[in-house]
N, C-alpha and C positions, 0 to 999 in steps of 0.2 A: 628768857622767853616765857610771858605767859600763858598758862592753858585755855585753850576758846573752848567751854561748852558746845558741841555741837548740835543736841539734841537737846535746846531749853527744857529743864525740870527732869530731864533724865527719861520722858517717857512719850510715844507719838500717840500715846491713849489720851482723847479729848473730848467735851461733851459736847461739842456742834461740827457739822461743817465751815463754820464760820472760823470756828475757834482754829480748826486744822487747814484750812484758806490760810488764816495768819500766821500759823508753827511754820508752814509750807514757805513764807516770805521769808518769815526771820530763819528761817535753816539754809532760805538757797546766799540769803544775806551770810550769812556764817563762813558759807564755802568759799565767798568770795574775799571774806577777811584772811583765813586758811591760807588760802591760794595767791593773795598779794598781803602778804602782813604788814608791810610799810605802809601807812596812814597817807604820808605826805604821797607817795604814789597811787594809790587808787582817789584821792582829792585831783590830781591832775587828770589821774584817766575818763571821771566822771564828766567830767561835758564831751569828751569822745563819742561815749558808747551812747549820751543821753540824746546826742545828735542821731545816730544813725540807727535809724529804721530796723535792719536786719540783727544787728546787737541788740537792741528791745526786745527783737522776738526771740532770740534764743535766749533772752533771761526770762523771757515769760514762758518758753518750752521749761529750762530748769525748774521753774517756781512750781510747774503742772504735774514733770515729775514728783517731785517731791511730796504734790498735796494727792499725788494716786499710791504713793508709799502710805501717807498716810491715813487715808480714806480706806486702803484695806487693814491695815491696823485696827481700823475702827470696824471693820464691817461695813464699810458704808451708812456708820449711823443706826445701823436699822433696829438695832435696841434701846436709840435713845429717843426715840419720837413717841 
């Protein structure tokens, strides 16, 4: 079994909001490889969840968590503007 970096680059310190927008996609992406490691099964599940409405929005709750974990990490940016 392979190791999945879970936190690309080892660190949620980023120099934009944008930058941590996308850490915050590819990490909630991570937990979802984590959580079903067989390839061939989450390729099946994805036109499931890609249909339904309410699965979209708890993966976009996930993705929200993830970019407020990291937004405070950062401070909210406020030192990098």
């Amino acid at each position: 079994m392979s190791t999945v970096e879970l936190i690309p680059g080892g660190t949620l310190i980023v120099p934009t909001a944008e930058a941590g927008r996308q850490l915050a996609i590819k990490m909630a992406r991570l937990s979802i490889k984590v959580t079903q490691p067989d390839d061939t099964v989450r390729t099946r599940l994805r036109p499931i969840y890609a249909e339904d409405p309410s699965m979209l929005l708890q993966i976009a709750q996930i993705v929200a968590t993830e970019f407020a974990v990291i937004a405070a990490a950062n401070h909210y940016w406020r030192d990098a503007q």
